[in-house]
Every structure is written in C-alpha cells, then in structure tokens.
N, C-alpha and C positions, 0 to 999 in steps of 0.2 A: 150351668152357670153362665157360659157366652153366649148362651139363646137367649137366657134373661137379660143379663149383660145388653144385646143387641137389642131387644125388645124396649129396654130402656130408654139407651140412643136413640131408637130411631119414634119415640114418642116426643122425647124432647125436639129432637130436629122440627117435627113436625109442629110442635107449639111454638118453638120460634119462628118457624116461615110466618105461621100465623100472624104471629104479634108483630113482625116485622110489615104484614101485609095490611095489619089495621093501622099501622104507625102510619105507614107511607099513605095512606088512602084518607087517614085525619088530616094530613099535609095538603096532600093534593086538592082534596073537595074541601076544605074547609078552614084551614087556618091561613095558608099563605094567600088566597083568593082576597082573604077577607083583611089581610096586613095584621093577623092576630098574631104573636109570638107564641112562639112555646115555651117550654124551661130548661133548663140546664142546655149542654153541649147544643144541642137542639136549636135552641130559640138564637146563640149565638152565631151557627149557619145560617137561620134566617137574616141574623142582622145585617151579616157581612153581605150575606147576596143581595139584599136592599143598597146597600153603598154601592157594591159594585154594577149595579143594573145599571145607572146613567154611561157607563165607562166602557169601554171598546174590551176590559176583559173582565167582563160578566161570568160570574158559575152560576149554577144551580145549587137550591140547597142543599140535593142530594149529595152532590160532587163533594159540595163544603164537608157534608156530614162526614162523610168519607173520608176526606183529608184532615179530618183537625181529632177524627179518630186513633189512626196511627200513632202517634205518640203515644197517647193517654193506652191504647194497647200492647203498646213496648212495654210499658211500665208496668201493667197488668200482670203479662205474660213473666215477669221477672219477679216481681212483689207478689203477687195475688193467689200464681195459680193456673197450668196450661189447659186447664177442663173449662173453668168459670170463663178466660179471657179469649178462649176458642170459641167458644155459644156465642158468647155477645157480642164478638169481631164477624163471625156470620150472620147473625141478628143484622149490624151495620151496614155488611154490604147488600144483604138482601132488599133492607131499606133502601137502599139507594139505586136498586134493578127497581123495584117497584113502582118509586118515586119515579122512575126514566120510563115507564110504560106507564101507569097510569095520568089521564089527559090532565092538565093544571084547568080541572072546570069547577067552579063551584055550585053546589047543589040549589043553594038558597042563595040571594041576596040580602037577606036580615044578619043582619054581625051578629046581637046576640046567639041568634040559632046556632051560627058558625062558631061562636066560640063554646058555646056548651055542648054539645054535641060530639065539635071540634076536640075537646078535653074529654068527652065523656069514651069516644072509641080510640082515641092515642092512648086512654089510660088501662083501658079494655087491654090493649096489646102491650103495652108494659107490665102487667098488673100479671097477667100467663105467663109472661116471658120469666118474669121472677119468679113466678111459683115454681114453675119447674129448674130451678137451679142454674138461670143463665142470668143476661140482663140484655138494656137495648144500646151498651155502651154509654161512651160520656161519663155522669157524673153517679154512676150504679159503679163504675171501675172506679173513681176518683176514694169514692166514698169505703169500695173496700181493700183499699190501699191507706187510708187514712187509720184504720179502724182496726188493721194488721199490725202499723207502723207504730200508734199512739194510740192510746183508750181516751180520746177525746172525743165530743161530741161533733158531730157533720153537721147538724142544724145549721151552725152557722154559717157555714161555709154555701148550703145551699140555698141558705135566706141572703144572703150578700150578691150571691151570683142572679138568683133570680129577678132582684133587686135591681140590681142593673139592668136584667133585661125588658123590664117595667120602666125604666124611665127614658131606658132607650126609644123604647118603645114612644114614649109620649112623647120625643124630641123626631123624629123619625114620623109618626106617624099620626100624632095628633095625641092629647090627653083623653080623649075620648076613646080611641083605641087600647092605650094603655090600660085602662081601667076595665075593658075586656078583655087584655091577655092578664091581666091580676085574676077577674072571673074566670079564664080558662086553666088556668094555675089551679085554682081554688079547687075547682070540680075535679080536675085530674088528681089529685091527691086524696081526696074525698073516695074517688073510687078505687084508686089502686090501692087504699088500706083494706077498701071493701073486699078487693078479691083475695090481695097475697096480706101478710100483716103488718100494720104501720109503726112498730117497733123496733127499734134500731139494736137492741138488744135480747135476747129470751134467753132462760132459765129450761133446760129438758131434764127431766126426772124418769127414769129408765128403770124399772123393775123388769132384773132377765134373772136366767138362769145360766146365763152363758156368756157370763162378766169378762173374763179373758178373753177372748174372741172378740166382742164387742171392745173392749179397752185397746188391743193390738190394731184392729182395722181404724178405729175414731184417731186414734194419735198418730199413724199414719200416715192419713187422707186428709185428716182437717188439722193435725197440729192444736189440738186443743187440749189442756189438763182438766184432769177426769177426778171425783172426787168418789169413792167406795162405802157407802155405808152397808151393814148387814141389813139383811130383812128379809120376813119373814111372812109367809103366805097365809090370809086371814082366813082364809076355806078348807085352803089344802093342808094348810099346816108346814107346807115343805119352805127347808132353807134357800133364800135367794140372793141375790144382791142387787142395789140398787145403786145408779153412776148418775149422777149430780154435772151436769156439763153445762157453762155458759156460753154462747156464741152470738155470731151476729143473725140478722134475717136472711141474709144471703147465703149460711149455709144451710138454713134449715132442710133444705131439696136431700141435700148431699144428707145430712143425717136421718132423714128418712131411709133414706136408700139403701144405705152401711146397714140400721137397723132390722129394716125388711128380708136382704139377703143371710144375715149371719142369726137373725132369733126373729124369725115372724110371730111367736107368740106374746112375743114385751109386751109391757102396758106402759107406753111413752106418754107424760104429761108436759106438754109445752106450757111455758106460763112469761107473763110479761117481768122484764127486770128492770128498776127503776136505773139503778146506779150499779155499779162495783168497782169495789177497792183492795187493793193487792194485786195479785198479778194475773192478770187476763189475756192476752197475747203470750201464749209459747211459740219462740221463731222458731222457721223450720231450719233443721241441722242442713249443713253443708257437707 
C-alpha cells in the first residue's frame, strides 16, 4: 500500500511540474510579450506588474504570482485541505522558478497567434494539473473554499473577476488587446473542460461490494454524505451495494483514488449534476 501510495505521489508531483512548466512557458513566450492577460489570480499579477513597470519598484509576474498566492494558501490549508492546498502551493512556486529561467522572448509577433496558442498551452497545464487532484493556485483554491463554505455557484465570482481583468486590460493596454485577452479566456476554458470536466458539480454512482470500507475511507478524506441503496448484480446475480456521493470536480482525483485502492473492481458512473438541494457540504469535525 505505500509503494502504491508513493507511486501515486510521485505521478502527481510530476504532472504538476509539468503543468506548472507549460503555465510559466504560456507567460513567457506568449501572453505577457504580447500584453495579453490572463484570468484569474494570474492575469491580476500581470496587471500589477504592468503598473508597477514605469516605477523604481517593479516585480515580475512571477514574484507577484507568488506573493498574492499566500494568503489565498493560508485559507486553503485551513478550509480546504493539506493534500489539495500542498500540490497547488507547489504548482505556484514552481511557476514562478520557471517564469525566472525561462527567457521573456516571444515566439511570434501576431497577437492573435499569441493569444490563442498563448490560452491553448496555459490551459494544457491547468487542465493536467486538475485532473490529477491538485490545481495551479489562485482562483482553483478560491473556488473550493467557496463551494466547502456555501453551495453556491463560483460562475459569478469568476465572471466578475475576469471581468475586470478585461477592461483593465482595455484601459492599460488598448481595447484591441482586451478583446484578445477575452479570446485567450475563451480558448483556455474551451480546453480545459476538454481535458479535465467543465462541471462544477458530478453525481458518482458506485456499485461495490465493499460498501463499508468505501463509506469509512470517502467520509474520511473527502467529508462527504454517502447515500446506500441495495443492488443487485445483473449477471452474477450477487448482493451489492451501491453509494450515491455528490461532490465537486476538484475532488474527483481524490475519489478515484479511495475507489481504486479499497475495491478495484466497482463499476463507478460519474454523471453531470445540474443543481442540489438539502444538504451538500458535511464540515469536517474538529
């Protein structure tokens, strides 16, 4: 079990360096060259380092990304979670090694290229970094501290922020760049539903035979209520049970994982959940 265990870890590690390596490399060769923003926590480092470039104390985005991280990782680590707010505070700083070695040169000079491209390999490495149960910091922690806290929807939250960074954008850098970092928005979203799921909510349907185990480890690790129906094997004929769990996309990694180690045989059906009503967040006991 800690050879798997390990084997685990160090697959993820290694998907985050990645994604942390295509984040910082969409920055360098292609979005900040080109004065395109990016979204969330992100495109706000670029803002600030734009203000601060005229001024005797200039950072880099990196640095920014870095410091304006911290907090929103305190919060993390205390609401959310020491596994999920460990990966993506390493995720962060690796970005920001990255960002500090590779050169500020851009590939093309065509903005468009720069922004879709720019969007399409940021979103490459966001898009792995969640699949495997981590994130790239910022507004991936915001979002499941929100969603821990309150069964309300983040759309808003991340349409308002973005928002702003779009008209910042236009004030800053021209309306004509704006309207390429809205297109680099656009495409990054596009793809990251593509790789990980664009649902902010799923539905798992768990057919085991090994209900109690699975029901001890999922509540837990994930703090989540587990619903038990009977059921019964269409082939085999044998008694089963099947666990009904709602959760967010962010822990889908993590119930994979629970599921694989305690019943590799389940037949797990993820499905998308529009809404729910009643009670969704069980806090974790103190």
């Amino acid at each position: 079990m800690k050879g798997k265990t390990f084997y685990q870890d160090l697959k993820v590690m290694t998907l985050v360096t990645i994604g942390a390596l295509l984040n910082a490399a969409a920055m360098n060769l292609f979005l900040i060259p080109a004065n395109v923003l990016a979204g969330g926590v992100t495109g706000i480092a670029q803002l600030i380092s734009a203000l601060l470039a005229p001024t005797s104390f200039h950072l880099s985005t990196g640095i920014l990304l870095l410091l304006l991280n911290i907090p929103v990782a305190y919060a993390g680590w205390i609401k959310v979670g020491h596994r999920f707010t460990l990966y993506s505070s390493i995720s962060v700083v690796l970005t920001t090694l990255f960002m500090a070695v590779i050169p500020l040169h851009p590939l093309t000079n065509d903005i468009l290229l720069n922004a879709v491209f720019g969007g399409v390999v940021q979103a490459i490495g966001v898009g792995l970094t969640l699949k495997f149960g981590a994130s790239t910091g910022g507004m991936d922690i915001i979002a499941m501290i929100l969603t821990r806290m309150k069964d309300r929807p983040i759309g808003f939250y991340m349409f308002a922020l973005n928002s702003l960074i779009i008209v910042s954008a236009g004030f800053l850098f021209g309306w004509r760049r704006a309207l390429y970092t809205l297109l680099q928005l656009y495409v990054s979203i596009r793809v990251i539903d593509t790789i990980h799921t664009s649902y902010v909510k799923l539905t798992a349907w768990v057919v085991t035979s090994k209900a109690p185990e699975l029901q001890r480890a999922i509540a837990t690790q994930m703090y989540r209520g587990i619903t038990k129906i009977p059921a019964k094997g269409g082939y085999t004929n044998q008694d089963k049970d099947m666990l009904m769990i709602v959760l967010t996309r962010y822990e889908l990694y993590l119930l994979k994982r629970i599921i694989k180690e305690i019943d590799p045989r389940a037949f797990t059906n993820i499905v998308e959940t529009t809404d729910v009503f009643g009670l969704f967040v069980r806090k974790k006991e103190s």
